[in-house]
Backbone as CSV, one residue per row, in Angstrom:
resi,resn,N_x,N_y,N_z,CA_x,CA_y,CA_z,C_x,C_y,C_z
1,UNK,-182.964,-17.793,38.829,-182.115,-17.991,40.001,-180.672,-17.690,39.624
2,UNK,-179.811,-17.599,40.806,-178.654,-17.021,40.548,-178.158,-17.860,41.904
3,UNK,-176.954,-18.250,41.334,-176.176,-18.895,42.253,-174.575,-19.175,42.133
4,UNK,-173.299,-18.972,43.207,-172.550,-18.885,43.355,-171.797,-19.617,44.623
5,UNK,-170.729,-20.447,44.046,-170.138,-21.161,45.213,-168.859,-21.026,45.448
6,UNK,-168.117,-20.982,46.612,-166.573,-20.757,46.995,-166.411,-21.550,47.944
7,UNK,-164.999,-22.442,48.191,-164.753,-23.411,49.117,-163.010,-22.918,49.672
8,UNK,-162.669,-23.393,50.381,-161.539,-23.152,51.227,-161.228,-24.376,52.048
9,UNK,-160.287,-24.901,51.693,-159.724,-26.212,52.740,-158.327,-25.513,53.757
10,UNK,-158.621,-26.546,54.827,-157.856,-25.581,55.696,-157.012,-26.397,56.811
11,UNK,-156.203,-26.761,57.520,-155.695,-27.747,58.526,-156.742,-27.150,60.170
12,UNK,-157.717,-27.687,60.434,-158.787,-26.702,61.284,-159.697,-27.477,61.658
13,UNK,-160.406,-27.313,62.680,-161.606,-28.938,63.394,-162.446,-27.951,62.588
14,UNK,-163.545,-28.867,62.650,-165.127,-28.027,62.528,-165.519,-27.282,63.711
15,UNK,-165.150,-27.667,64.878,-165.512,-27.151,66.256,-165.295,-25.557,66.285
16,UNK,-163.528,-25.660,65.541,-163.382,-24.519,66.077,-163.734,-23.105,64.570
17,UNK,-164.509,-23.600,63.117,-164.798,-22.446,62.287,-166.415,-22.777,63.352
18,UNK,-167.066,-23.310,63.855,-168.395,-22.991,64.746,-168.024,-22.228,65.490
19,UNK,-167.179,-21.989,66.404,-166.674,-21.215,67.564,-167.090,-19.876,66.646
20,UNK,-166.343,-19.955,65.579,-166.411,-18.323,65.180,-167.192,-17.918,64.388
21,UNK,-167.934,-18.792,63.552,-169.465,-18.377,63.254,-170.587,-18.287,64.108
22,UNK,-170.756,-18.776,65.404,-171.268,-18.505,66.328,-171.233,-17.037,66.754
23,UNK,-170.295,-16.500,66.893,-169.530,-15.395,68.046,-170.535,-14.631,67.241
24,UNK,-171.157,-14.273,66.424,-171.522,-13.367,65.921,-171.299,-11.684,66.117
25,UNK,-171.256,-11.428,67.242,-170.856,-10.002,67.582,-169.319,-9.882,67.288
26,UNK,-168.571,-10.790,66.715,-167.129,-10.818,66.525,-166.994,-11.182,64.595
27,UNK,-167.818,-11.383,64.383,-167.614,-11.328,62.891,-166.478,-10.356,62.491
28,UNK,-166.800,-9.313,62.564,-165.675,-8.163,62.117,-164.340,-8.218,62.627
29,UNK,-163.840,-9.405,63.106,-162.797,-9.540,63.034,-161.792,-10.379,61.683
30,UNK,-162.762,-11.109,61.551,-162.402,-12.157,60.365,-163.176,-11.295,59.392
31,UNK,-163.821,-10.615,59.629,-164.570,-10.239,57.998,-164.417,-8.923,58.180
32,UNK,-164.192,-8.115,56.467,-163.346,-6.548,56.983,-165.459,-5.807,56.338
33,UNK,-165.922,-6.762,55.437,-167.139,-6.101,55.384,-168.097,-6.079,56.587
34,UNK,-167.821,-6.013,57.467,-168.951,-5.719,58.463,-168.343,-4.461,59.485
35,UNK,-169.275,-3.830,59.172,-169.139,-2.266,60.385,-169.683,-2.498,61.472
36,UNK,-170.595,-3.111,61.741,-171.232,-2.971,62.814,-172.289,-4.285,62.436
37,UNK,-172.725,-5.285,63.830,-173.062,-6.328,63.347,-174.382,-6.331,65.015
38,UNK,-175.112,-6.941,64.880,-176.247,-7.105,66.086,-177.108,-8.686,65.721
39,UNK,-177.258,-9.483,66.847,-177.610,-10.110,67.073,-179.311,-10.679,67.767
40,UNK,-179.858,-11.172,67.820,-180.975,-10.252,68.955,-181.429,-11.908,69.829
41,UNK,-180.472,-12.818,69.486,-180.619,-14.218,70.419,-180.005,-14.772,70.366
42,UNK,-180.052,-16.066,70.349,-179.230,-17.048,70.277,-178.853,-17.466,68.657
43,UNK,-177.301,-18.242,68.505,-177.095,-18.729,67.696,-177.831,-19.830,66.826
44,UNK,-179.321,-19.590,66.866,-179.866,-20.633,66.318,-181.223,-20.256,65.236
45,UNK,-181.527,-20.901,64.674,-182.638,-20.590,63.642,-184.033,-20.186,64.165
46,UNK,-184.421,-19.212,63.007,-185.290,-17.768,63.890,-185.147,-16.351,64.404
47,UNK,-183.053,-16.802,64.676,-182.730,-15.587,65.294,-182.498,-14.699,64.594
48,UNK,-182.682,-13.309,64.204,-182.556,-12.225,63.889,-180.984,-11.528,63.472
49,UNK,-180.488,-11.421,62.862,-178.938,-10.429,62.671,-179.707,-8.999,62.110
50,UNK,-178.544,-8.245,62.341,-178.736,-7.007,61.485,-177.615,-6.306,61.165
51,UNK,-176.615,-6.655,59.794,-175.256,-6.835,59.195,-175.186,-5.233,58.574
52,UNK,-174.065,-4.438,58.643,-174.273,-3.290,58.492,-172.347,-2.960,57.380
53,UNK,-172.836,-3.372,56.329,-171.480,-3.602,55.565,-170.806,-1.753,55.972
54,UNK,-169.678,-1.836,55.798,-169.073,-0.338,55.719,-169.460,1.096,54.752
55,UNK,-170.577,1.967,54.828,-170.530,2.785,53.931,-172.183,2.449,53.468
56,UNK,-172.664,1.003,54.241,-174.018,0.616,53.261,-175.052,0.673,55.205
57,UNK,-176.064,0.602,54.116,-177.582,0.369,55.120,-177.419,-0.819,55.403
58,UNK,-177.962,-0.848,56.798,-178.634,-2.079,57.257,-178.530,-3.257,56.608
59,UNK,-178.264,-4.487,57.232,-178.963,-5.711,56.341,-179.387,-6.450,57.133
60,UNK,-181.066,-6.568,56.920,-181.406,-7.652,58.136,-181.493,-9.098,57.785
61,UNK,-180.762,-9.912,58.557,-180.739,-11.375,58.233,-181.424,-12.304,58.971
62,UNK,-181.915,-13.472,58.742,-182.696,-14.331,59.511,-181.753,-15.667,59.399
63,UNK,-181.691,-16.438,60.730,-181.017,-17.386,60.734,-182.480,-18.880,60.381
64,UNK,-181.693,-19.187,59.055,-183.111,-20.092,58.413,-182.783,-21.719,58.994
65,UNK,-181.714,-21.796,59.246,-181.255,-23.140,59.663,-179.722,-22.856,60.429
66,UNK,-179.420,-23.642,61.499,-178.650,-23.654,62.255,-178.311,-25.321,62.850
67,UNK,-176.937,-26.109,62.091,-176.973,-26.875,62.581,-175.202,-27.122,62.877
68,UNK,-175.157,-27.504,64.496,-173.414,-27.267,65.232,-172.671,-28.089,64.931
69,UNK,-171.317,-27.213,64.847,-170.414,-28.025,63.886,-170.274,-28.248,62.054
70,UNK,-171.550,-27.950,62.134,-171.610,-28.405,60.520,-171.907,-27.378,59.544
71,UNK,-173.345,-26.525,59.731,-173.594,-25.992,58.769,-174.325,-24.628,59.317
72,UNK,-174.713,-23.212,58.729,-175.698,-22.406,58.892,-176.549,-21.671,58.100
73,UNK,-177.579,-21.616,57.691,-177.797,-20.705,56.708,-178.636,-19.054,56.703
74,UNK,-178.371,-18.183,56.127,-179.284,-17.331,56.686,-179.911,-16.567,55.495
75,UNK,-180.721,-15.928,55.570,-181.625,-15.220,54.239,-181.905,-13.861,54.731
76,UNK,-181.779,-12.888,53.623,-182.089,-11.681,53.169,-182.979,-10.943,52.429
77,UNK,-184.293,-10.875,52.672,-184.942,-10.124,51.620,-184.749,-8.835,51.245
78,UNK,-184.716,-8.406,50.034,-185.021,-8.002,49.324,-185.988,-7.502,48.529
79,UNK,-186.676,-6.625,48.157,-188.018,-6.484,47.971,-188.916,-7.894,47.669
80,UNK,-188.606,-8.451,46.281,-189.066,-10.009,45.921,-188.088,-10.868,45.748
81,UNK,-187.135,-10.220,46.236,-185.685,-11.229,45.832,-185.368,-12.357,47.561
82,UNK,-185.069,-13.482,47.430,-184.536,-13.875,48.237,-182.930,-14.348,48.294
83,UNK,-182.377,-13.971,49.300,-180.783,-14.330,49.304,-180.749,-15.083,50.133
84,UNK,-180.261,-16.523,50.071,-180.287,-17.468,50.869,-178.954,-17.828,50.976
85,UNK,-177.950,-17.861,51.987,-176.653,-18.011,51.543,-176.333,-19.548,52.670
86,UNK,-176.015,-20.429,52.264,-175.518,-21.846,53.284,-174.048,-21.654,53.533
87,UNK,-173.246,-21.694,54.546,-171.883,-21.635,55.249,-171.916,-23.011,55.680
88,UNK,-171.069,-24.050,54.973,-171.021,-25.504,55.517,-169.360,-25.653,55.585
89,UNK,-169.243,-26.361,57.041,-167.844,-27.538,57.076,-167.569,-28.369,56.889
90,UNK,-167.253,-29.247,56.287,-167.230,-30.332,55.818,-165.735,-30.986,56.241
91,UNK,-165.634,-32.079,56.947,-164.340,-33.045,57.247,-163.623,-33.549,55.593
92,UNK,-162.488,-33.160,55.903,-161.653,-33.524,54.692,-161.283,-34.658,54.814
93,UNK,-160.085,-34.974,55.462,-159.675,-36.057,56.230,-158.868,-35.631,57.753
94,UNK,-158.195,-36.714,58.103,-157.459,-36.294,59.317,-156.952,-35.378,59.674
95,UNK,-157.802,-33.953,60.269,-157.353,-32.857,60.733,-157.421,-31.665,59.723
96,UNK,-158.426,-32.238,58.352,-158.566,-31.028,57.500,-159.789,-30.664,57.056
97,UNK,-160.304,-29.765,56.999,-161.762,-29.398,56.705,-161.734,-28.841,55.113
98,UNK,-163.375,-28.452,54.679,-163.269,-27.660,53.782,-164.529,-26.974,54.357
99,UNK,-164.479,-25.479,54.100,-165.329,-24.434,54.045,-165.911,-24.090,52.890
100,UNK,-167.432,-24.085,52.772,-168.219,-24.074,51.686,-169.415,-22.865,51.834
101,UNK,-168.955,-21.736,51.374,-169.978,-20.750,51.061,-170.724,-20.841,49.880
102,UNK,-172.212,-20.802,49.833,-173.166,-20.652,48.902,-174.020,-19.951,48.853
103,UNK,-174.442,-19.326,47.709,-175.361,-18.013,47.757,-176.075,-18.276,46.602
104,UNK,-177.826,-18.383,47.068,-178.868,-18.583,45.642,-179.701,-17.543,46.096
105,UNK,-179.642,-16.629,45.057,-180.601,-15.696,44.717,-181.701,-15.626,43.880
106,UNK,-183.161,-16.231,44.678,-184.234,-16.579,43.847,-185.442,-15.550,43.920
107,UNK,-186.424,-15.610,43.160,-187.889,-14.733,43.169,-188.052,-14.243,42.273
108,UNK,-188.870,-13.395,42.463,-189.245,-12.824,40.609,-188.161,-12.163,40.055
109,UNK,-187.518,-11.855,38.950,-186.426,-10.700,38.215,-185.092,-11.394,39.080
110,UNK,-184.509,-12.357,39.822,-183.699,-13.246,40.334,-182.758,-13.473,38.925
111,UNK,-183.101,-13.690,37.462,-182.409,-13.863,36.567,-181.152,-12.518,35.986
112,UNK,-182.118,-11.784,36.392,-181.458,-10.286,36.000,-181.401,-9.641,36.601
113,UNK,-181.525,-9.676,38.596,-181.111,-8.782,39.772,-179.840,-9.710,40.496
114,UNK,-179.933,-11.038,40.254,-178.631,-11.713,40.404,-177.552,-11.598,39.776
115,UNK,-177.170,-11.712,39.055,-176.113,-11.555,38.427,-175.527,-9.786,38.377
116,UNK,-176.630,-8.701,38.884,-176.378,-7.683,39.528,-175.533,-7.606,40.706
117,UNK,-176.168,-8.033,41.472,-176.363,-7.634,42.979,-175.165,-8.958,43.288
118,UNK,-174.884,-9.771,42.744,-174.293,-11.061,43.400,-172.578,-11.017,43.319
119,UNK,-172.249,-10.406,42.390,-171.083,-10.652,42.256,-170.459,-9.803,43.118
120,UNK,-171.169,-8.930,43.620,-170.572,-7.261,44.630,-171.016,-7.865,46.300
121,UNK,-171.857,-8.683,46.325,-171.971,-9.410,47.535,-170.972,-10.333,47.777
122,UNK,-170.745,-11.188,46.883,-170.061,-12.592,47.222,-168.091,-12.274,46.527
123,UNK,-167.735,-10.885,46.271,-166.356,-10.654,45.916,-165.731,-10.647,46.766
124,UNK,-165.730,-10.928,47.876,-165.141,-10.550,49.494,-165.147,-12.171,49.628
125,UNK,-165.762,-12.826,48.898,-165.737,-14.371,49.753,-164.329,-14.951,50.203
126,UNK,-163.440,-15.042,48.857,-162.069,-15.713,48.918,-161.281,-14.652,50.474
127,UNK,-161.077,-13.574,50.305,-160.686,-13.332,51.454,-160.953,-13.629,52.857
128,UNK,-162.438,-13.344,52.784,-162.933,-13.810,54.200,-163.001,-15.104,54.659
129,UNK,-163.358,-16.180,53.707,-162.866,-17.060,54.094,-161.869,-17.874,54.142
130,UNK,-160.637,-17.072,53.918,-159.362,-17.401,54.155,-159.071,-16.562,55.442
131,UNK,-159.443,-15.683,55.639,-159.167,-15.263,57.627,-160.010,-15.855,57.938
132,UNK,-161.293,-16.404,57.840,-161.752,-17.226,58.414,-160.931,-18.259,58.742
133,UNK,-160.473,-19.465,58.453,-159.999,-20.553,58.600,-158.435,-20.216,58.990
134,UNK,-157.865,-19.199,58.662,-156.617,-18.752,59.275,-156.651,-19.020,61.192
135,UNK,-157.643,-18.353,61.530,-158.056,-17.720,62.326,-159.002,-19.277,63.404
136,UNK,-159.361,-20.185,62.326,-160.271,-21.587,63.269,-158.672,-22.189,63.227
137,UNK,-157.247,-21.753,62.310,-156.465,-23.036,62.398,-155.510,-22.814,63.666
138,UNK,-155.460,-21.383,63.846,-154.884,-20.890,65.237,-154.775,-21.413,66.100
C-alpha cells in the first residue's frame, strides 16, 4: 500500500468547501488539473465521474462514499491497483476548518506502482487545496 496525506486550515464553514465539492461540473475552477470533468448523477455514492486531467486520458471515478458537510470519497481503478482518495472537513474551532486530502493506493504491485504513480497524482494537492478554501472563504 501506498499512502499520502495533505491538510489545509482555512477561516471557511464546512457548508460552504461542500458547496464546491458538490458542483462537480465546476471543479476546474478551483482545480487547474481538470480539462474537462462529467458527472452522470447526483452528488452521492454510486455516482459515476469521468476526470479528464489536461494532456491525459480519461479517468473514471466512482463516488464510494458521500457524506454532507463532512466528507467524500471516490476510487479509481487501475488495472489491479485501487486509488481510493477521502476529501474530509473537519471543524477547527470558531469559524475555522481544516481540509484533509488522502490517497491509499492498494492491490497487487501497490508497493512499487505507488510510490510511482502517487507522487505525480497527489503534487497538485497543496495548490488546489489552497484555491480550494480560498474560494469556500469568499
Amino acid at each position: 500500500m501506498w499512502e499520502y496525506e495533505h491538510s489545509v486550515e482555512a477561516a471557511a464553514a464546512p457548508e460552504a468547501v461542500w458547496r464546491l465539492w458538490s458542483d462537480v461540473e465546476n471543479w476546474g475552477t478551483w482545480n487547474p488539473g481538470i480539462e474537462r470533468i462529467e458527472i452522470d448523477g447526483p452528488f452521492a455514492a454510486g455516482t459515476r465521474i469521468v476526470m479528464t486531467p489536461p494532456g491525459e486520458e480519461p479517468v473514471p471515478l466512482v463516488i464510494a462514499e458521500s457524506v454532507e458537510n463532512e466528507r467524500f470519497v471516490d476510487e479509481a481503478r487501475f488495472g489491479d491497483l485501487l486509488l481510493r482518495t477521502t476529501h474530509r472537513v473537519e471543524p477547527v474551532d470558531s469559524g475555522r476548518i481544516r481540509v484533509v486530502y488522502r490517497m491509499e493506493i492498494t492491490g497487487p504491485g501497490s508497493g512499487e506502482a505507488g510510490p510511482q504513480m502517487g507522487p505525480g497524482i497527489t503534487a497538485d494537492w497543496p495548490d488546489t487545496m489552497a484555491a480550494l478554501v480560498t474560494l469556500a472563504a469568499a
